[in-house]
DOLUM-323722 format. One record per residue (C-alpha): chain; residue number from 1; x negated, y, z. Coordinates in nm, 4 decimals. Example, Ala and Ser with C-alpha at 12.3 -4.5 7.8 and 13.67 -1.06 7.14 Angstrom:
# residues 2
 kette  nr       c1       c2       c3
     A   1  -1.2300  -0.4500   0.7800
     A   2  -1.3670  -0.1060   0.7140
END
This chain:
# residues 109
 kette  nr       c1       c2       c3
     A   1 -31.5808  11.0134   8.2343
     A   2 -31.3704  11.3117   8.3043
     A   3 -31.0299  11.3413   8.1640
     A   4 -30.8509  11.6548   8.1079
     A   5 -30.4358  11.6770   8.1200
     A   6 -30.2865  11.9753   8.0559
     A   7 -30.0411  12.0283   8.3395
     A   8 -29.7109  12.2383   8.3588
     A   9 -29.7824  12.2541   8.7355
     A  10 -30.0731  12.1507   9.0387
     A  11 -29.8739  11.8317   9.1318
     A  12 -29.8829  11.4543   9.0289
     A  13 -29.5675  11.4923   8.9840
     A  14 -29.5381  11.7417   8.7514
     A  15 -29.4908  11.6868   8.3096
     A  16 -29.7725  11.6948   8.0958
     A  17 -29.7621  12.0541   7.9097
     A  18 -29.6428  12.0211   7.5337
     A  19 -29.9135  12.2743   7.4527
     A  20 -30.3302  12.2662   7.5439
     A  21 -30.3955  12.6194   7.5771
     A  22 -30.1449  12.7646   7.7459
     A  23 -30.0941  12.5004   8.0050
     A  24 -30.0156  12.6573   8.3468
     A  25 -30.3223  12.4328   8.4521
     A  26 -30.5722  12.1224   8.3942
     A  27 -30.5267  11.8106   8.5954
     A  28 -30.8951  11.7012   8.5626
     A  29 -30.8704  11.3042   8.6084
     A  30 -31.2815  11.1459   8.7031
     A  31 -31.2656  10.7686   8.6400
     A  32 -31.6254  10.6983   8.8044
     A  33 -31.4045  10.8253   9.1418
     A  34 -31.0450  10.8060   8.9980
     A  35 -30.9625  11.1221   9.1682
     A  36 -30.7845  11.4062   8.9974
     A  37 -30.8252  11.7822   9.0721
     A  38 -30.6076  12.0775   8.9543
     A  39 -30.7797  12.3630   8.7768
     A  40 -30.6320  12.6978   8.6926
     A  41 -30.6140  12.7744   8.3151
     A  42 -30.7022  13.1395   8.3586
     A  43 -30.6794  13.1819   7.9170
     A  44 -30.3110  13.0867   7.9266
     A  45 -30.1953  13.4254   7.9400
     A  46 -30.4385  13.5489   7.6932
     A  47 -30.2869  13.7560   7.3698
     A  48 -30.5207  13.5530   7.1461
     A  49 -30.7500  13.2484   7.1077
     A  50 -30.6009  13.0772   7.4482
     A  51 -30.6866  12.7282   7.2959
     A  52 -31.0007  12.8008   7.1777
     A  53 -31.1050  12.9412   7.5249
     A  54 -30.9543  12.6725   7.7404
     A  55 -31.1406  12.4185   7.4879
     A  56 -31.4530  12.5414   7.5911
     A  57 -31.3639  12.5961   7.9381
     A  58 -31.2985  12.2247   8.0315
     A  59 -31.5989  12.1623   7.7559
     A  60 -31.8520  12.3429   8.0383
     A  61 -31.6545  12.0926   8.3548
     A  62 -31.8253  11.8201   8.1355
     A  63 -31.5082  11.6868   8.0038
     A  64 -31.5304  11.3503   7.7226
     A  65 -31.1190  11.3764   7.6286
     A  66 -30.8672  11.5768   7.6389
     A  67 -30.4751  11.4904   7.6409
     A  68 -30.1675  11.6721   7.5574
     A  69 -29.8733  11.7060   7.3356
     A  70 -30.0235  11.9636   7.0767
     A  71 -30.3262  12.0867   7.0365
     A  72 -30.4142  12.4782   6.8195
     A  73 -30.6231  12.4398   6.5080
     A  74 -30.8968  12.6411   6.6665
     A  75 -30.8391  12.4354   7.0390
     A  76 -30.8981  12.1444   6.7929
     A  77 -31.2340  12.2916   6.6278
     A  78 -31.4199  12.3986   6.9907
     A  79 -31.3355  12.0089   7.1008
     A  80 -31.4145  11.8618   6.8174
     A  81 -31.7800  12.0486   6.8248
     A  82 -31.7993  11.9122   7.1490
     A  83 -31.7676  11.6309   7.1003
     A  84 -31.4031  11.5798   7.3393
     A  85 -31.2053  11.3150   7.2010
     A  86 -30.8280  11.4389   7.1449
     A  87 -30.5157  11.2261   7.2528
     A  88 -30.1826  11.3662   7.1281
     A  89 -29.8881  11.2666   7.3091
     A  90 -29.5592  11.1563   7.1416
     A  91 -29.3766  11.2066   7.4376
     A  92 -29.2827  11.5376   7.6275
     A  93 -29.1464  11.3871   7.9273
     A  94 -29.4491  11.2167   8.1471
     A  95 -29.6014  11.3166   8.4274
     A  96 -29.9486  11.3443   8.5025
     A  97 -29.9442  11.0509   8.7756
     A  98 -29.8316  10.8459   8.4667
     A  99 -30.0870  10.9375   8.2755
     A 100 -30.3155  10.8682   8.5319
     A 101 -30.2145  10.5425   8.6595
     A 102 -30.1891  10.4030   8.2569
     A 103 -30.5858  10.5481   8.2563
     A 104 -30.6331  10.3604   8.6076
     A 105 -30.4781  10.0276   8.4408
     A 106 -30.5918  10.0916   8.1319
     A 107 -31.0080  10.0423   8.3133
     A 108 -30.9076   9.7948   8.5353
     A 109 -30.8363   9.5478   8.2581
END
Protein backbone atom coordinates (compact mmCIF):
# COMPACT_ATOMS: atom_id res chain seq x y z
CA UNK A 1 0.00 0.00 0.00
CA UNK A 2 1.28 3.44 -0.61
CA UNK A 3 1.08 6.03 2.01
CA UNK A 4 1.06 9.64 1.42
CA UNK A 5 2.55 12.34 4.21
CA UNK A 6 2.36 15.66 3.53
CA UNK A 7 5.83 17.02 4.17
CA UNK A 8 7.05 20.62 5.12
CA UNK A 9 10.36 19.57 3.48
CA UNK A 10 12.28 16.40 1.25
CA UNK A 11 13.91 15.01 4.48
CA UNK A 12 13.02 12.27 7.12
CA UNK A 13 13.64 14.59 9.25
CA UNK A 14 11.47 17.13 8.49
CA UNK A 15 7.48 17.86 10.38
CA UNK A 16 4.53 16.60 8.90
CA UNK A 17 2.70 19.77 7.17
CA UNK A 18 -0.43 20.99 9.25
CA UNK A 19 -2.17 21.41 5.91
CA UNK A 20 -2.70 18.61 2.74
CA UNK A 21 -2.70 20.84 -0.10
CA UNK A 22 -0.32 23.16 0.29
CA UNK A 23 2.37 20.95 1.66
CA UNK A 24 5.81 21.97 0.28
CA UNK A 25 5.84 18.16 -0.75
CA UNK A 26 4.55 14.37 -0.38
CA UNK A 27 6.69 11.87 1.41
CA UNK A 28 5.18 8.84 -0.43
CA UNK A 29 5.81 5.87 2.18
CA UNK A 30 5.38 1.94 0.01
CA UNK A 31 4.94 -0.72 2.73
CA UNK A 32 5.31 -3.79 0.16
CA UNK A 33 9.19 -2.12 0.00
CA UNK A 34 9.04 0.23 3.09
CA UNK A 35 10.83 2.82 1.18
CA UNK A 36 9.73 6.42 1.08
CA UNK A 37 10.19 8.89 -1.84
CA UNK A 38 9.72 12.72 -1.87
CA UNK A 39 7.40 14.18 -4.45
CA UNK A 40 7.00 17.82 -5.33
CA UNK A 41 3.48 19.24 -4.67
CA UNK A 42 3.49 21.41 -7.77
CA UNK A 43 -0.61 22.73 -6.68
CA UNK A 44 0.74 24.25 -3.46
CA UNK A 45 1.15 27.52 -4.85
CA UNK A 46 -2.02 27.45 -6.71
CA UNK A 47 -4.62 30.59 -6.09
CA UNK A 48 -7.45 28.04 -5.84
CA UNK A 49 -8.49 24.38 -5.41
CA UNK A 50 -4.73 23.32 -4.17
CA UNK A 51 -6.35 20.43 -2.12
CA UNK A 52 -8.53 19.28 -4.51
CA UNK A 53 -5.65 19.03 -7.10
CA UNK A 54 -3.04 17.49 -4.88
CA UNK A 55 -5.97 14.89 -3.88
CA UNK A 56 -6.07 13.71 -7.19
CA UNK A 57 -2.52 14.00 -7.85
CA UNK A 58 -1.32 11.38 -5.24
CA UNK A 59 -4.90 9.60 -6.23
CA UNK A 60 -3.13 8.87 -9.98
CA UNK A 61 0.58 7.56 -7.81
CA UNK A 62 -1.98 4.85 -6.68
CA UNK A 63 -2.12 6.04 -3.20
CA UNK A 64 -4.75 3.88 -0.42
CA UNK A 65 -4.27 6.79 2.61
CA UNK A 66 -3.39 9.85 3.09
CA UNK A 67 -2.04 11.60 6.44
CA UNK A 68 -1.86 15.05 7.69
CA UNK A 69 -2.98 17.55 10.18
CA UNK A 70 -5.99 19.09 8.15
CA UNK A 71 -7.41 18.25 5.30
CA UNK A 72 -9.86 21.12 2.74
CA UNK A 73 -13.48 20.15 2.34
CA UNK A 74 -12.96 19.69 -1.34
CA UNK A 75 -9.20 17.75 -0.62
CA UNK A 76 -11.63 15.64 1.51
CA UNK A 77 -14.35 15.02 -1.39
CA UNK A 78 -11.58 13.99 -4.40
CA UNK A 79 -10.15 11.32 -1.58
CA UNK A 80 -13.04 10.26 -0.43
CA UNK A 81 -14.24 9.42 -4.26
CA UNK A 82 -11.21 7.63 -4.40
CA UNK A 83 -11.49 5.77 -2.23
CA UNK A 84 -8.00 7.16 0.05
CA UNK A 85 -8.57 6.62 3.55
CA UNK A 86 -7.88 10.00 5.60
CA UNK A 87 -5.76 10.09 8.91
CA UNK A 88 -5.87 13.45 10.72
CA UNK A 89 -3.15 14.15 12.98
CA UNK A 90 -3.60 15.66 16.49
CA UNK A 91 -0.22 16.59 16.67
CA UNK A 92 1.79 19.33 14.69
CA UNK A 93 5.11 18.43 15.82
CA UNK A 94 6.22 14.84 14.15
CA UNK A 95 8.33 14.12 11.66
CA UNK A 96 7.87 12.05 8.80
CA UNK A 97 10.54 9.31 9.98
CA UNK A 98 8.07 9.03 12.94
CA UNK A 99 5.39 8.53 11.05
CA UNK A 100 7.06 6.10 9.16
CA UNK A 101 8.69 3.98 11.64
CA UNK A 102 5.02 3.86 13.82
CA UNK A 103 3.66 2.53 10.05
CA UNK A 104 6.86 0.12 9.96
CA UNK A 105 5.90 -1.15 13.67
CA UNK A 106 2.59 -0.76 13.29
CA UNK A 107 2.93 -4.05 10.14
CA UNK A 108 5.43 -5.75 11.85
CA UNK A 109 3.12 -6.66 14.70
Amino acid sequence: MKIAISAQDALMNALVDMHFGRCKCFAIYDTQTRKTEFIPNDFRETVEGAGQSAAEFIAALGVEKAISCEFGVKAKTVLDEFKIQLVILPQHNQTIKQIVTLLQNTADK
